[in-house]
BALUM-523892 format. One record per residue: x, y, z of N, C-alpha, C in turn; residue number from 1. Coordinates in pm, 1 decimal, decimal comma. Example, Ala and Ser with C-alpha at 12.3 -4.5 7.8 and 13.67 -1.06 7.14 Angstrom:
2
((1319,0 -569,0 780,0) (1230,0 -450,0 780,0) (1320,0 -330,0 780,0) 1) ((1285,0 -225,0 708,0) (1367,0 -106,0 714,0) (1290,0 3,0 787,0) 2) 
This chain:
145
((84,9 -117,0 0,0) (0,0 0,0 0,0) (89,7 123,7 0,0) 1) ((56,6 185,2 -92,4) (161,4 307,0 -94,2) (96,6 437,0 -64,1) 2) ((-77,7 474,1 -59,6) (-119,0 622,0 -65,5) (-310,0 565,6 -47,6) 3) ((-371,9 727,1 4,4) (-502,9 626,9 55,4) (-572,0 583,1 -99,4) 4) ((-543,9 632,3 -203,8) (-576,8 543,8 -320,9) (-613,2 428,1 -330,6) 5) ((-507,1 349,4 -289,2) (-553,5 180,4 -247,1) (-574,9 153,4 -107,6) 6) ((-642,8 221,9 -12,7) (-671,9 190,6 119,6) (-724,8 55,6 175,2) 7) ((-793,1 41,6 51,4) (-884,2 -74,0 89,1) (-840,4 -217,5 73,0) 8) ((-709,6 -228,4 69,3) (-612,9 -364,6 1,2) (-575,2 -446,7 113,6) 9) ((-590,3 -363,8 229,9) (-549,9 -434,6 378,1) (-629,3 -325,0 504,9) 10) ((-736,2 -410,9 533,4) (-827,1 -314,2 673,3) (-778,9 -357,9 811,8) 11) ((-636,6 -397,3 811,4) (-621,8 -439,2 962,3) (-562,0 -340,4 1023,5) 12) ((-635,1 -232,7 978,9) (-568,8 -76,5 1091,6) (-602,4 -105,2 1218,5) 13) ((-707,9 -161,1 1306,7) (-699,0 -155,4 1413,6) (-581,0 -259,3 1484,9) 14) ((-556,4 -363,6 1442,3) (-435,8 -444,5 1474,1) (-293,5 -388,8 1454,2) 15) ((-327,5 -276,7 1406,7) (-169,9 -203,7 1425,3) (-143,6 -126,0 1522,7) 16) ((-291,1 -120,8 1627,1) (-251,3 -5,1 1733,0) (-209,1 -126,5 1873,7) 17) ((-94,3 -42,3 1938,6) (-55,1 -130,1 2086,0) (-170,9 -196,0 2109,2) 18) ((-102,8 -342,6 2164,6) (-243,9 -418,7 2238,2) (-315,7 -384,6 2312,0) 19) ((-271,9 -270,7 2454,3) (-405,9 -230,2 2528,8) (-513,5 -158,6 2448,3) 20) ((-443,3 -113,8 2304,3) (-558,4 -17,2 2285,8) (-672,2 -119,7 2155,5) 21) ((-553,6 -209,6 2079,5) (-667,2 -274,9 1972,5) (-703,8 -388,8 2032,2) 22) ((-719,7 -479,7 2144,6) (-741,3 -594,5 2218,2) (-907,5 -560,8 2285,5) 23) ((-966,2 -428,5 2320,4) (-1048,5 -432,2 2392,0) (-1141,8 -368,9 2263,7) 24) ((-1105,2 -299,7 2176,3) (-1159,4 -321,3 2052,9) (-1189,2 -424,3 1930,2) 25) ((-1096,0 -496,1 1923,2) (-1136,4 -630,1 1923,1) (-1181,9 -770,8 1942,5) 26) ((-1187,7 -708,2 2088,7) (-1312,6 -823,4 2188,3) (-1405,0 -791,8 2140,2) 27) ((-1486,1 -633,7 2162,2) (-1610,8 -586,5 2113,4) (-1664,3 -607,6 1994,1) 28) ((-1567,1 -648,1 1863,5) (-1638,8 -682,1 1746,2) (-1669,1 -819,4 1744,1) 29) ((-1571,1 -855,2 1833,8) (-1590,6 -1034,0 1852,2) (-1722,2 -1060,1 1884,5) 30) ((-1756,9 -974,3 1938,0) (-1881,4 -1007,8 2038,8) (-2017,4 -954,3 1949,3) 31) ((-1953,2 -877,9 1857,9) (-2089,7 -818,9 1790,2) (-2110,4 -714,7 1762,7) 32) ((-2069,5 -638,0 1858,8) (-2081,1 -494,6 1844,3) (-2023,9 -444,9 1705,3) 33) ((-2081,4 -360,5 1637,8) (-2017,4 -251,8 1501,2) (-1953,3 -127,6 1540,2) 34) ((-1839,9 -129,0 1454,3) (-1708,6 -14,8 1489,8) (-1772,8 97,8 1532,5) 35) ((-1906,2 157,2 1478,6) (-1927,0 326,3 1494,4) (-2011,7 290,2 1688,3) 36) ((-2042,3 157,5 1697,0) (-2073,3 142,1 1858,7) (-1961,2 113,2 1958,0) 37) ((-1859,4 87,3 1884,2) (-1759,9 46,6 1952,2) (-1681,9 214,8 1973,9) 38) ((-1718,6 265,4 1865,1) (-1620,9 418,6 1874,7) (-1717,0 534,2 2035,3) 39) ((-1838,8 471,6 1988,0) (-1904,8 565,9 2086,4) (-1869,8 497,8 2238,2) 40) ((-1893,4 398,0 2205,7) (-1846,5 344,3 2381,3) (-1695,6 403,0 2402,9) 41) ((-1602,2 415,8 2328,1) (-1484,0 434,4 2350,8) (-1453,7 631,7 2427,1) 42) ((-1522,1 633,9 2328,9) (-1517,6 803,1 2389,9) (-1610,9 877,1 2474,0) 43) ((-1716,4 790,3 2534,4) (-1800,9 795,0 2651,4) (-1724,1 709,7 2805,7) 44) ((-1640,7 643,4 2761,4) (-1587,7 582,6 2907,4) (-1429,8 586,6 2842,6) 45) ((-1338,4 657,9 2922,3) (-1201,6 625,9 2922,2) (-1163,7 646,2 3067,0) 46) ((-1060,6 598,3 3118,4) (-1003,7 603,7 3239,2) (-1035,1 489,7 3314,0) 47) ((-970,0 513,4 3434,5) (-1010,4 339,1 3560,2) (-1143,5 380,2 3561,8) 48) ((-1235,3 243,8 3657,6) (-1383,2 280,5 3653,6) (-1367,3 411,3 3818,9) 49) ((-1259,7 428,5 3864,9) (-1301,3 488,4 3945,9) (-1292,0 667,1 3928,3) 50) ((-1284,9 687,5 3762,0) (-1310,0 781,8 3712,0) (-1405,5 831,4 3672,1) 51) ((-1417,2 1004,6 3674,6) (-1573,4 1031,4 3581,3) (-1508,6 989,3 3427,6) 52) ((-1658,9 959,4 3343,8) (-1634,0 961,5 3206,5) (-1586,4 1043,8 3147,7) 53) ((-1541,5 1057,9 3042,9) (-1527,8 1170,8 2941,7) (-1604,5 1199,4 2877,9) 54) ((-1773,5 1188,8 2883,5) (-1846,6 1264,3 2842,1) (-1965,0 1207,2 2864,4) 55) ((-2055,9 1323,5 2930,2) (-2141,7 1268,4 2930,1) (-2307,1 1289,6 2864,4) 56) ((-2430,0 1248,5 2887,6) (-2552,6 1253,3 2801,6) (-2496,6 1257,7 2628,0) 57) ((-2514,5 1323,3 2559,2) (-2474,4 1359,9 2443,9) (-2329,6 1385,5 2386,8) 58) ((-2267,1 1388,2 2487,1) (-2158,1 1456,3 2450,4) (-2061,5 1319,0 2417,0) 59) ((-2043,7 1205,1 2415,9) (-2014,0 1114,0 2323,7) (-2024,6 1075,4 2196,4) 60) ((-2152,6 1085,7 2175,3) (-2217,6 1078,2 1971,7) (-2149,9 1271,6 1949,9) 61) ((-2166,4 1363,7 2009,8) (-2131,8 1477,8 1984,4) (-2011,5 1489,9 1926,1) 62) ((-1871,8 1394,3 2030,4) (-1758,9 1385,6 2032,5) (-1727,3 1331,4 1863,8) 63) ((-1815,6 1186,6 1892,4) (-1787,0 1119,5 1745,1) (-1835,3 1211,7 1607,3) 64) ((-1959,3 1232,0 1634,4) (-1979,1 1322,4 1497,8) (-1869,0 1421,6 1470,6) 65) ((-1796,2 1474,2 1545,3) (-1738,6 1609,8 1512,0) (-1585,8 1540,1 1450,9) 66) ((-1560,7 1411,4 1539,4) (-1425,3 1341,7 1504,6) (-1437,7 1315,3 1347,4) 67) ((-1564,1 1199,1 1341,1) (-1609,4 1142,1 1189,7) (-1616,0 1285,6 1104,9) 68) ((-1632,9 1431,7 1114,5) (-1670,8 1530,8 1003,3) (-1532,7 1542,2 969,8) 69) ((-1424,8 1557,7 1084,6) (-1346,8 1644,9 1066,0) (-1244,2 1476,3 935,4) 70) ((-1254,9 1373,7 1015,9) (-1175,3 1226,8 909,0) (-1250,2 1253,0 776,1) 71) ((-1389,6 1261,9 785,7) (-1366,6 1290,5 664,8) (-1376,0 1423,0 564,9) 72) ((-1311,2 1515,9 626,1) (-1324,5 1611,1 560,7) (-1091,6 1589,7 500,9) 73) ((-1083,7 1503,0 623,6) (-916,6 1449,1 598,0) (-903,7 1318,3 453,3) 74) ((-983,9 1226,2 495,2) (-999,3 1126,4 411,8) (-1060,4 1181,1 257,5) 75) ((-1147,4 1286,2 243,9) (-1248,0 1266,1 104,7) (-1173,6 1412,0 51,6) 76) ((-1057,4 1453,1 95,9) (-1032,7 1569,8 -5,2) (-1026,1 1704,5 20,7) 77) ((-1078,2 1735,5 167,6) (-1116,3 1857,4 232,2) (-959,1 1907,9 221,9) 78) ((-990,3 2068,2 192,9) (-864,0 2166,0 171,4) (-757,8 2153,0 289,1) 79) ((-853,3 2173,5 413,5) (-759,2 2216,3 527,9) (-652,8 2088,6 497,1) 80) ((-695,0 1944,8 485,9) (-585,8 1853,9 495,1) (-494,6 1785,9 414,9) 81) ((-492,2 1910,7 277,9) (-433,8 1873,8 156,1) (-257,2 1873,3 155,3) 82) ((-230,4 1917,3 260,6) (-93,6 1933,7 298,5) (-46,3 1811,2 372,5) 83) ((-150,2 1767,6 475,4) (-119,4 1622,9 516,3) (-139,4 1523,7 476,1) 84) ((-204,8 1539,3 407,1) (-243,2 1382,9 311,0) (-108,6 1359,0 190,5) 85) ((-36,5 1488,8 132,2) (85,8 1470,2 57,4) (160,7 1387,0 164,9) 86) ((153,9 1489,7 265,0) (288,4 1441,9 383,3) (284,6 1337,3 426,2) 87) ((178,2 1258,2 451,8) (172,3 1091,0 530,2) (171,6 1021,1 355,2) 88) ((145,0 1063,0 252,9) (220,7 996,4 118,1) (330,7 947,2 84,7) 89) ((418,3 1053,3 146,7) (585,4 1053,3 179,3) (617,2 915,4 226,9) 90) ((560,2 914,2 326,7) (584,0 897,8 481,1) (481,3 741,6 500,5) 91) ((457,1 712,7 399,2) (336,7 578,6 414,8) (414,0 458,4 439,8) 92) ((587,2 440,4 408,9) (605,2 363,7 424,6) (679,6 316,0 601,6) 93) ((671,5 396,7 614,8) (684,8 428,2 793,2) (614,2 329,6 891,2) 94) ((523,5 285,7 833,3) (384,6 188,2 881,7) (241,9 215,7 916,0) 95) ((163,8 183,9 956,5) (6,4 200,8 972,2) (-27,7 324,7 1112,7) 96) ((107,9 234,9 1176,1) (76,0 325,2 1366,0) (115,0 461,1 1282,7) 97) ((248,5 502,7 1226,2) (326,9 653,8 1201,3) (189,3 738,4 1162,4) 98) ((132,6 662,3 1058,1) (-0,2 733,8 942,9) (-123,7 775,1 1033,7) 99) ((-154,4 635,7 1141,7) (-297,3 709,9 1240,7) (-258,0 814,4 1308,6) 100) ((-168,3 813,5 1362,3) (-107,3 870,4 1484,8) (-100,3 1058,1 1430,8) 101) ((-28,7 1033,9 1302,2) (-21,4 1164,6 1223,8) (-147,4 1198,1 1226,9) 102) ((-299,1 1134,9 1126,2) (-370,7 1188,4 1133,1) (-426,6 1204,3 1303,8) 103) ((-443,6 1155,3 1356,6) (-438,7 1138,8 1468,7) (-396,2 1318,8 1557,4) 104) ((-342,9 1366,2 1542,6) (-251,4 1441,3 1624,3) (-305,2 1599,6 1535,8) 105) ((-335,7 1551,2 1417,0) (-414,2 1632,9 1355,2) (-567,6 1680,7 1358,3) 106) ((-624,0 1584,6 1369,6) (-763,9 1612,2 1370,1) (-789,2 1645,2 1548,7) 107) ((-725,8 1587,1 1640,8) (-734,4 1641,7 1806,0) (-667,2 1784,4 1771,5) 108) ((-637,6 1844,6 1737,0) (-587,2 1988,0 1707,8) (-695,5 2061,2 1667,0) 109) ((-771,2 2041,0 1611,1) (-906,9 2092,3 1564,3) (-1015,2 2059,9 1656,9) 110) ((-1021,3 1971,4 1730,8) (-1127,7 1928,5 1808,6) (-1083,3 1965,3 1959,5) 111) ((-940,1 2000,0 1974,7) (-909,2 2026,8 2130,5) (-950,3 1923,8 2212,5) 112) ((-887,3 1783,1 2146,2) (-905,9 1661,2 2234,9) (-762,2 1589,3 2209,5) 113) ((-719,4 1544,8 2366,5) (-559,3 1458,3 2303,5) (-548,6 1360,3 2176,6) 114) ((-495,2 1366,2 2105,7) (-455,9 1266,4 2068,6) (-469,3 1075,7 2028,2) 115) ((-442,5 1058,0 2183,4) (-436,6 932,9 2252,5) (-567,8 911,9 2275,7) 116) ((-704,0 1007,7 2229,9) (-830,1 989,3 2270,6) (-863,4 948,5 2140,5) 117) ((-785,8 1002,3 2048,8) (-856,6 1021,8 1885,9) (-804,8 897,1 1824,4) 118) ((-684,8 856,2 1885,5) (-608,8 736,6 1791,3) (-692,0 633,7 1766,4) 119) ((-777,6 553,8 1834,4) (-849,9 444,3 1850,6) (-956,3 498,8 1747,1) 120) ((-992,1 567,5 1765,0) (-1148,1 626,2 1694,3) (-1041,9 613,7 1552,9) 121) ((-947,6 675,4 1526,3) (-928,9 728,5 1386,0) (-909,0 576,2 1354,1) 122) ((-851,1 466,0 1402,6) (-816,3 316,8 1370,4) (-945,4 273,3 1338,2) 123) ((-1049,5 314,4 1395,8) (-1193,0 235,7 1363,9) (-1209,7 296,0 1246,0) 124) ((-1205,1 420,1 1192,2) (-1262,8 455,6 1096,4) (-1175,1 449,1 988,5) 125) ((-1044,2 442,7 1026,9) (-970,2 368,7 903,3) (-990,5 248,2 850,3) 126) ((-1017,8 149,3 897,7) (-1059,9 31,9 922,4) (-1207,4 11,4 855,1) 127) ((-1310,2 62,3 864,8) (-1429,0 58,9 818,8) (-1424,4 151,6 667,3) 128) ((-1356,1 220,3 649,3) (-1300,9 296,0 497,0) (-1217,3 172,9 436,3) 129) ((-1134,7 103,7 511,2) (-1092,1 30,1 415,7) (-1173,6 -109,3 406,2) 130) ((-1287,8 -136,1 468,0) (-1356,7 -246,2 405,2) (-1452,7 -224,0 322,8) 131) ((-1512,9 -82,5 320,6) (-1603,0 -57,5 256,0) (-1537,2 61,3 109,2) 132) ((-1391,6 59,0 126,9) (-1331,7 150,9 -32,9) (-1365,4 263,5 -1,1) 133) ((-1227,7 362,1 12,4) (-1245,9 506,3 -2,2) (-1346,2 584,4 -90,5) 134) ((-1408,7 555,5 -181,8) (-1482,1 589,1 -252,5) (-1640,2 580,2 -190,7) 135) ((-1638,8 430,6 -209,6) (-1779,8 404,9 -94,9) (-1826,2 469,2 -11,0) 136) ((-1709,9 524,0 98,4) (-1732,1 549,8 245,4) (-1757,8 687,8 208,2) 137) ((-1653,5 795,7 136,1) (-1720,6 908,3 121,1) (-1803,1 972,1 34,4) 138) ((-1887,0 881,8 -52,2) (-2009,9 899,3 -126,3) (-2134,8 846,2 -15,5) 139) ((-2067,9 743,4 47,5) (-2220,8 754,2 201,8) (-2235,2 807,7 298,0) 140) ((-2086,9 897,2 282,1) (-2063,0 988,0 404,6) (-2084,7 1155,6 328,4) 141) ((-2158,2 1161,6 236,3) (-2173,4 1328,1 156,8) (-2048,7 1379,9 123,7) 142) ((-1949,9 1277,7 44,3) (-1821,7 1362,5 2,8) (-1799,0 1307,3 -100,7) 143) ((-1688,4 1337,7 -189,6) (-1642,2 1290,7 -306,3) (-1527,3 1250,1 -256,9) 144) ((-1466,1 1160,5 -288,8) (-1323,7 1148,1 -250,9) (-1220,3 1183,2 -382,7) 145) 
């Protein structure tokens, strides 16, 4: 895989993130659950349980919608991320973690959320773009790619 052109040639983005983080995401599909339920559980509960959540009533689907606008405004062509999408081109052969992590570090910059909150989410939705073809995902998601 050299550029998101052929994205869809290998969807095991979530198996490229450290085991604590793709192991409890991949129990959940084991079990049934679908990535965009698995993304919302993820960003409604982080921390030990003897933490508050990170968000609560609405503010989880809130979190995700704004994550999912901003991927794909990264993924289908959007201006702001025409500079990074050359740059992780470069840089694709670096591996799967270098590429989330980049977008990753990017889109929490816009949303004023770490990082390390966004990585998992951006692995799910890399992951579901590449089973369903860059093209697919942002013609059902209102974009052109």
């Amino acid at each position: 895989m050299t550029s998101f052109d052929d994205i869809d040639s290998n969807p095991s983005w979530i198996s490229s993130l450290k085991a604590y983080q793709a192991e409890p995401i991949l129990k959940m599909e084991s079990e049934g659950s679908d990535l965009e339920e698995i993304a919302l559980r993820l960003l409604s509960k982080t921390g030990s349980e003897n933490t508050a959540p990170f968000g609560t009533g609405d503010a989880p689907k809130n979190y995700y919608e704004a994550l999912k606008a901003e991927f794909k405004e990264f993924m289908c062509g959007g201006d702001r991320y025409e500079t990074l999408r050359k740059e992780i081109a470069k840089q694709w052969d670096k591996g799967k973690l270098h590429v989330m992590m980049t977008i990753s570090a990017a889109i929490a910059t816009y949303l004023g959320l770490g990082p390390a909150i966004v990585l998992p989410i951006v692995a799910i939705l890399l992951t579901v773009v590449a089973k369903m073809g860059r093209n697919a995902w942002c013609s059902a998601n209102g974009a052109a790619a």
